[in-house]
N, C-alpha and C positions, 0 to 999 in steps of 0.2 A: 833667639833674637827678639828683641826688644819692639814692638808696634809704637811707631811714636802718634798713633790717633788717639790709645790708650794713655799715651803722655801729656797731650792735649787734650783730653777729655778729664783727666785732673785736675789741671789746672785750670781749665774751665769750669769746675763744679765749684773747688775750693776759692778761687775767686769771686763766682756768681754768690757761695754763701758768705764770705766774707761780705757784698755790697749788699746784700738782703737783711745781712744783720743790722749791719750801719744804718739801712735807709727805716729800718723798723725801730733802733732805739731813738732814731733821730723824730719819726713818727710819732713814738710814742712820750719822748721830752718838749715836740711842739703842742701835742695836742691836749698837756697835761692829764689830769686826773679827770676834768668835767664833761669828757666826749667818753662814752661809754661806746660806741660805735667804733673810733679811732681806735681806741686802746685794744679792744678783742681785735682788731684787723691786725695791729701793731703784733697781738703773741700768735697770733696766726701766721704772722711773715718771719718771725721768732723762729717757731715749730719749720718751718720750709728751711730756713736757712740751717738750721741745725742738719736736714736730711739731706742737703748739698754738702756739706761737710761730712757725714759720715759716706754718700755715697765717694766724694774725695777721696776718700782714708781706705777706702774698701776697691777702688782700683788701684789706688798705688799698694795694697796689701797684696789681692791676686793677680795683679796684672802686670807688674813694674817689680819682681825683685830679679836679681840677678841671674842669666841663664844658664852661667857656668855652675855658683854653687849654691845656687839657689836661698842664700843665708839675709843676704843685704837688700834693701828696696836701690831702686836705682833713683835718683832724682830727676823728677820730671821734664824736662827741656822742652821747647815751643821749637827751636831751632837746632840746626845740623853743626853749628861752628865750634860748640866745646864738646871732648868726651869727659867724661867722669869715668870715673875707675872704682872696682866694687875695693872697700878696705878687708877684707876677710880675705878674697882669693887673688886680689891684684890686676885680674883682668878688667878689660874695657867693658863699660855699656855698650852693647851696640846697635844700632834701631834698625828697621827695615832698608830705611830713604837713605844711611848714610853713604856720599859717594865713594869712600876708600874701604868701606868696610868696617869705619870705627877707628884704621891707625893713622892718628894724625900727630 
């Protein structure tokens, strides 16, 4: 059975380094070339967001694939209202919190 904190906790990372990313080239296309200050902050927020991203990729690797046949990642869901189905073994994801168990 699937943790869906572990599912929110992905999407949590990989959204925070997608906006780390943006807010750092956005940073570092404001502040041009002549703030030497800006710019190391700017690959600084670089380097973070890149580690939000792999820590991402690194729970949906061991923490999110499939419990039947352990082949497929499941996709990460915030909420209880769609199930996904692994493509290799046909069965359902199914999380902790879901109320029917997954059969919807």
């Amino acid at each position: 059975m699937l943790k869906r904190k572990d599912a929110r906790m992905c999407l949590i990372f990989f959204y925070s380094g997608i906006g780390v990313l943006l807010v750092s080239r956005g940073t570092k296309y404001l502040a041009g070339d002549a703030a030497e200050f800006v710019s190391g902050f700017a690959d600084g927020l670089i380097v973070g967001a890149v580690g939000l991203l792999v820590l991402a990729g690194l729970v949906l690797s061991f923490r999110l694939r499939c419990p039947n046949c352990g082949k497929r990642y499941a996709r990460p869901r915030w909420n209880v209202f769609h199930t996904d189905y692994c493509t290799n073994c046909k069965k359902p994801f199914i999380y902790d919190d879901d109320p029917e168990g997954g059969a919807r």
